[in-house]
C-alpha positions in Angstrom: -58.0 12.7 36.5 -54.9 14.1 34.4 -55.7 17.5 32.8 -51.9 17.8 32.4 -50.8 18.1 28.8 -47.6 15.7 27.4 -44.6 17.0 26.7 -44.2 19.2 23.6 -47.4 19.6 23.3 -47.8 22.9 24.3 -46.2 25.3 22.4 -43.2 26.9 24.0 -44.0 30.5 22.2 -47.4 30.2 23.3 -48.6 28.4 26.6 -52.5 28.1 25.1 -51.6 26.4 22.1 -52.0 22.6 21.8 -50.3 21.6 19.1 -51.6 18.0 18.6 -55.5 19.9 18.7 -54.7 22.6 16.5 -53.2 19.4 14.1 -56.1 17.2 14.4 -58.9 20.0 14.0 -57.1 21.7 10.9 -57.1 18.2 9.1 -60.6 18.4 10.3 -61.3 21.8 8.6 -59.2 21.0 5.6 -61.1 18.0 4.6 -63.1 18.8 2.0 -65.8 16.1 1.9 -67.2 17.0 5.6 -66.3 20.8 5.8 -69.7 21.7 5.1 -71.1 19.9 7.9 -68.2 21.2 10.4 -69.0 24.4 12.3 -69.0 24.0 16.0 -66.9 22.4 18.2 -68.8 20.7 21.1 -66.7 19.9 24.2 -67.9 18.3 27.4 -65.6 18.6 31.1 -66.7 17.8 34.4 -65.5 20.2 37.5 -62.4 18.0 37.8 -60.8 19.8 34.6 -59.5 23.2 35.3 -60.5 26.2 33.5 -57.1 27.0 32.6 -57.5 23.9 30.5 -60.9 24.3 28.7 -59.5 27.7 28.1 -56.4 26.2 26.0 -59.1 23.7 24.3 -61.4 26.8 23.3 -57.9 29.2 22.1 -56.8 26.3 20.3 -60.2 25.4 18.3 -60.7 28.7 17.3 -56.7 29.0 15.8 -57.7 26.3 13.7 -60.6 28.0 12.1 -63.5 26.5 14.8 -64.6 29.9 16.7 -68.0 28.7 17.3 -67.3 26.5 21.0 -70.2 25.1 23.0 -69.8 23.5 26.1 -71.9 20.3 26.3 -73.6 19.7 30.1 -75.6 16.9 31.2 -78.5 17.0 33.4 -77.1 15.6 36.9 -77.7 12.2 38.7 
């Protein structure tokens, strides 16, 4: 598994910030007919991804106007 980011998409100014997220989730917020029904921002990882990266994920929902996160788990095999 690849938990790298492309490049350019993390902002140079600001190593927590992914750009194409922070894009994607402030359409999200600025679209009028499903605002209401947006809120939370429900993200599932498995131990593979690091927490440096659901750390980015989480700084970068929140920039763009998600602060409520939850992390989504599954009960095991």
């Amino acid at each position: 598994k690849n938990s790298e980011f492309e490049s350019g998409a993390i902002d140079p100014d600001d190593r927590n910030f992914i750009k194409p997220l922070f894009t994607a989730l402030q359409k999200l917020n600025e679209n009028k007919d499903i605002k209401d029904k947006l809120g939370k921002v429900l993200f599932q990882a498995d131990q593979d991804i690091p927490y440096a990266t659901l750390r980015k994920v989480m700084y970068t929902a929140s920039m763009a106007g998600f602060p409520n996160l939850k992390l989504v788990t599954l009960a095991g095999n």
